[in-house]
LUMTI-741232 format. One record per residue (C-alpha): x, y, z; residue in one letter; residue number from 1. Coordinates in steps of 0.25 Angstrom, whole numbers, always signed. Layout:
<atom c1="X" c2="Y" c3="Z" resn="A" resi="NUM"/>
...
END
This chain:
<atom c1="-76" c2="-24" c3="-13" resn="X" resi="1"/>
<atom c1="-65" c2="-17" c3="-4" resn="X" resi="2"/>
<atom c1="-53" c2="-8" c3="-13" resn="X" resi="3"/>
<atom c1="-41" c2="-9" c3="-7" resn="X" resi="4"/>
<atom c1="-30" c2="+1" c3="-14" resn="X" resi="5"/>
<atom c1="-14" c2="-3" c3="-14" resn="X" resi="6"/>
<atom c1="-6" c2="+8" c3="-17" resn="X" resi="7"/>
<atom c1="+8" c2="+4" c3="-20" resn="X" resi="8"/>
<atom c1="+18" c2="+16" c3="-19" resn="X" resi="9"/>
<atom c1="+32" c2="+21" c3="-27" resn="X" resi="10"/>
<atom c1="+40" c2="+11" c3="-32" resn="X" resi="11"/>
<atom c1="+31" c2="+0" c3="-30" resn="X" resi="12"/>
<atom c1="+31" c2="-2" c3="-45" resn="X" resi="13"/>
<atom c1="+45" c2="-9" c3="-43" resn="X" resi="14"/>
<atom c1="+42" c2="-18" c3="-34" resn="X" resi="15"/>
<atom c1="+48" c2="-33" c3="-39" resn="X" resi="16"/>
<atom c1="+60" c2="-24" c3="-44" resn="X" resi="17"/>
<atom c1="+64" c2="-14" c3="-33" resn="X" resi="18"/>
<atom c1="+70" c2="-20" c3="-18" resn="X" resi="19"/>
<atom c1="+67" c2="-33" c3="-19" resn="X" resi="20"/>
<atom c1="+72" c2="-36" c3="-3" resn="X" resi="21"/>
<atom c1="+61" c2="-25" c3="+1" resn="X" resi="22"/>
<atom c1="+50" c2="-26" c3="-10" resn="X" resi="23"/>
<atom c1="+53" c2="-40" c3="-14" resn="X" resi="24"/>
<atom c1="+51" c2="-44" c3="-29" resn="X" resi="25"/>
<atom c1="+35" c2="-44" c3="-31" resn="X" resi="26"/>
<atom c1="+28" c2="-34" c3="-39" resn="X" resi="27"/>
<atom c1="+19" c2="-24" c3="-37" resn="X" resi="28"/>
<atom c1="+10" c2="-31" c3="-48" resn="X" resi="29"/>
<atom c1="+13" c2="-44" c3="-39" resn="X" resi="30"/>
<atom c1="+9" c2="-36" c3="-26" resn="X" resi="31"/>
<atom c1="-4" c2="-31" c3="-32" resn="X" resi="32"/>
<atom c1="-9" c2="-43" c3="-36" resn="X" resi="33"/>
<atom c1="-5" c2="-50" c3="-24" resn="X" resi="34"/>
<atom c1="-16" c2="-39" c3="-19" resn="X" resi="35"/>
<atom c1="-27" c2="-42" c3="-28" resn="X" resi="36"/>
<atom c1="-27" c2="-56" c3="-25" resn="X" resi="37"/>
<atom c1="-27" c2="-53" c3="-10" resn="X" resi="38"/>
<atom c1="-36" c2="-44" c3="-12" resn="X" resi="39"/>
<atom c1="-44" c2="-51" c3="-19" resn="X" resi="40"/>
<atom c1="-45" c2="-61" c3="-10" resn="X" resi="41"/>
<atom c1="-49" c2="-53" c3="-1" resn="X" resi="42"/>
<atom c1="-60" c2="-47" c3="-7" resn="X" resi="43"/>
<atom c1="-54" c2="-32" c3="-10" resn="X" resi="44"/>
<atom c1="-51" c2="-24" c3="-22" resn="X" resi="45"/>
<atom c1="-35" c2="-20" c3="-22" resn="X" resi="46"/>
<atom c1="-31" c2="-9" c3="-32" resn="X" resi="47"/>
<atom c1="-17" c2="-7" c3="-31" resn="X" resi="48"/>
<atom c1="-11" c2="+8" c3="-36" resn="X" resi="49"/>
<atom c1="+6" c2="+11" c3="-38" resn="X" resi="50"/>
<atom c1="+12" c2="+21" c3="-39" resn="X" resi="51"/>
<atom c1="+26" c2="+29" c3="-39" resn="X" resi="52"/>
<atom c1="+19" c2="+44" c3="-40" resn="X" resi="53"/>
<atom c1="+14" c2="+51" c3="-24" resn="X" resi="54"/>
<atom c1="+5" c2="+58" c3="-32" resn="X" resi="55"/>
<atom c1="+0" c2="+45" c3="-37" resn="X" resi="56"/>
<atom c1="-3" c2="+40" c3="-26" resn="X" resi="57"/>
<atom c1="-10" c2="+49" c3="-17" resn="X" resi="58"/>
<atom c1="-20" c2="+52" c3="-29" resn="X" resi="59"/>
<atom c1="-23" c2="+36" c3="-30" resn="X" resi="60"/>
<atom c1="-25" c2="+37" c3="-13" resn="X" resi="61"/>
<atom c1="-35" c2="+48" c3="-17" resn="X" resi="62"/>
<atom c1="-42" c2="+40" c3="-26" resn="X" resi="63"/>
<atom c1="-43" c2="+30" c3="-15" resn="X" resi="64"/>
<atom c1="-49" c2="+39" c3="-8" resn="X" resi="65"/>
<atom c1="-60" c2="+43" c3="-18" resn="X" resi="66"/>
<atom c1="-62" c2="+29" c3="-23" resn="X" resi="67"/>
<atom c1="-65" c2="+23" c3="-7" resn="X" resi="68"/>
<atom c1="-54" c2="+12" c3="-5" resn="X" resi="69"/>
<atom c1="-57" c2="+5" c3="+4" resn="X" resi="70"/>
<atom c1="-40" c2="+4" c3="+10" resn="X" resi="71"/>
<atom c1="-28" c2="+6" c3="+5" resn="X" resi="72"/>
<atom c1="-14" c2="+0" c3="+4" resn="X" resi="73"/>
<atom c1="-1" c2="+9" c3="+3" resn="X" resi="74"/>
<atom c1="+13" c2="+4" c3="+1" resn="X" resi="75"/>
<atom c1="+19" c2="+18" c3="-4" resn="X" resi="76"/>
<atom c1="+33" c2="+14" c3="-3" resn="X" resi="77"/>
<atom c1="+43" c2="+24" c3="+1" resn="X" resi="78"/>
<atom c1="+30" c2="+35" c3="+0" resn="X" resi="79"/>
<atom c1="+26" c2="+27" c3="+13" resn="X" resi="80"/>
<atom c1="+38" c2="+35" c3="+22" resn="X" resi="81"/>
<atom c1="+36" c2="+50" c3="+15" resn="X" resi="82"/>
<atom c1="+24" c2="+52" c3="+8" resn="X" resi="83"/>
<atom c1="+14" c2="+60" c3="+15" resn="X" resi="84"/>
<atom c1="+8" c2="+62" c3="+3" resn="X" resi="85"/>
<atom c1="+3" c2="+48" c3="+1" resn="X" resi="86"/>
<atom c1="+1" c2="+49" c3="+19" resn="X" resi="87"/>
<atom c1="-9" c2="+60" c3="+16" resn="X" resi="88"/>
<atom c1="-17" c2="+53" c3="+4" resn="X" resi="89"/>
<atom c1="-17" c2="+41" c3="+11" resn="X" resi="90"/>
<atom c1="-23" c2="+49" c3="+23" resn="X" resi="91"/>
<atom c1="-36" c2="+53" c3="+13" resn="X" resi="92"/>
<atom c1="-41" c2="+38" c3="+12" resn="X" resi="93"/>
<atom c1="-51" c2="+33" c3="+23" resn="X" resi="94"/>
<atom c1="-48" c2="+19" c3="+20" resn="X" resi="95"/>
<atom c1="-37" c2="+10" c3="+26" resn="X" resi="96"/>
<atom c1="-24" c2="+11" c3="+23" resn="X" resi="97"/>
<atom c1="-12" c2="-1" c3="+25" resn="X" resi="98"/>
<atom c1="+2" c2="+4" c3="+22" resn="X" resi="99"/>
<atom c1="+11" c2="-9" c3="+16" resn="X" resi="100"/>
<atom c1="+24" c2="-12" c3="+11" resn="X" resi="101"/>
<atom c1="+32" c2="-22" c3="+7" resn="X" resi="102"/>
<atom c1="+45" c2="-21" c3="+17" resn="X" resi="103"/>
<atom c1="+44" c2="-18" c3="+31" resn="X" resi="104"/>
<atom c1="+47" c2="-1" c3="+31" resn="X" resi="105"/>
<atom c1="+50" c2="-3" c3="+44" resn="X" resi="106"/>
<atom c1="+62" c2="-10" c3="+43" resn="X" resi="107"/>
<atom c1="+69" c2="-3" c3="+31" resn="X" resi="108"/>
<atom c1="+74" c2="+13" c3="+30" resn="X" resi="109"/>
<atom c1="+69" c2="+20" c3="+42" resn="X" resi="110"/>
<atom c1="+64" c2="+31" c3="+33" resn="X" resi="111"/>
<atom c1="+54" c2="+17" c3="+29" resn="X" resi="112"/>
<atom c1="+49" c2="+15" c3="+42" resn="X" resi="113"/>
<atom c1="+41" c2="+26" c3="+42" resn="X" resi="114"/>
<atom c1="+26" c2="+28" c3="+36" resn="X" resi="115"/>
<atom c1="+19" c2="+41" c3="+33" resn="X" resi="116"/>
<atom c1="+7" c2="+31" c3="+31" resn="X" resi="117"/>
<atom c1="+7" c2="+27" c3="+44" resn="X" resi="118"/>
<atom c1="-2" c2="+35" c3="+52" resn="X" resi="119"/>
<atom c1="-13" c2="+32" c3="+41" resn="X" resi="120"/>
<atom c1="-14" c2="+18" c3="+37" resn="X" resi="121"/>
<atom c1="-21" c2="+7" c3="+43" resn="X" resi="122"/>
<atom c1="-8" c2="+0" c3="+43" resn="X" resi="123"/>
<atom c1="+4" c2="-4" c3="+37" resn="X" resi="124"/>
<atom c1="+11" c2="-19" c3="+33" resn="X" resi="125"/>
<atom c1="+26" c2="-19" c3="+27" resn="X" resi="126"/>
<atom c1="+36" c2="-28" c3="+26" resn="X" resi="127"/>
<atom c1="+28" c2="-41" c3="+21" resn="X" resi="128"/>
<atom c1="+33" c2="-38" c3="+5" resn="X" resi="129"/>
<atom c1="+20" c2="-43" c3="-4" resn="X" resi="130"/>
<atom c1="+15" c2="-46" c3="+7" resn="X" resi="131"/>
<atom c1="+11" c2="-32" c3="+15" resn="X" resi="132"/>
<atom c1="+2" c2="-31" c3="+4" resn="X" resi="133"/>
<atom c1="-6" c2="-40" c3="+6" resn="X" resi="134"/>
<atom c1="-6" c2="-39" c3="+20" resn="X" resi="135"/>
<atom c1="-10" c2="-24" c3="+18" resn="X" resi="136"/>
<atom c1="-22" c2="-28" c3="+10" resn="X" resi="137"/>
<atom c1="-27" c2="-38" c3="+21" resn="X" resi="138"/>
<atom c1="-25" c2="-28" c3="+30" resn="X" resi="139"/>
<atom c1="-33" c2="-18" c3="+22" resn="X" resi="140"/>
<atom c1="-44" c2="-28" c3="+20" resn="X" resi="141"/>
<atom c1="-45" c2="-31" c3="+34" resn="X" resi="142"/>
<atom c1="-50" c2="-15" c3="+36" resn="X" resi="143"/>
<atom c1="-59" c2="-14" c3="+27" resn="X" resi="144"/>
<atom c1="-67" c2="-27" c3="+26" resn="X" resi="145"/>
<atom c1="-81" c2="-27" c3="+30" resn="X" resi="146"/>
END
């Protein structure tokens, strides 16, 4: 079976309580099982990882590495527009990567519309709330099915 990792970045613990007009009111613990269902359906393992430390992170896209996923899914957050620390760990995988968020980047605070993941990933999706989610999972599954 495939292993799809979703890495949920800094203040993702808040969603259903922070900005509802951006984020909406569903919860990270709605958002990932709404992707173990999906995933599920489609025959793919999803382990979903937050958290609110860079440090954090990078080490658990090492351990991607060394454990062989087969794609990743990233929606750092505000890490997404600064942190080429995350850019540069991302970089060490060999898998696809999708980028995803929940608003559209593109249309808020210009410092938002740029992506120091961009030149890395496979692709991104924004702006479909819950939604870019699973649309990132689809599109990750279309990469690495057989």
């Amino acid at each position: 079976m495939k292993s799809i990792l979703m890495l949920h970045g800094i203040n993702h613990n808040m969603f259903g309580k922070r900005d509802p007009v951006q984020y909406g009111t569903v919860t990270l613990a709605e958002i990932d099982s709404r992707l173990q269902a999906l995933g599920a359906e489609l025959g793919v393992h999803v382990e979903s990882f937050q958290t609110n430390s860079e440090a954090a992170m990078c080490e658990r896209i090492h351990r991607a590495f060394e454990e062989g996923k087969d794609a990743v899914l990233i929606n750092a957050g505000a890490w997404t527009h600064y942190s080429y620390g995350i850019r540069d760990a991302l970089a060490i995988l060999t898998c696809p990567i999708v980028e995803l968020h929940m608003s559209n980047i593109h249309a808020r605070e210009a410092f938002r519309h740029h992506s120091v993941f961009a030149d890395i990933v496979k692709g991104q999706i924004c702006g479909f709330g819950v939604d870019s989610y699973l649309l990132a999972l689809r599109a990750a599954h279309a990469e690495v099915s057989d």
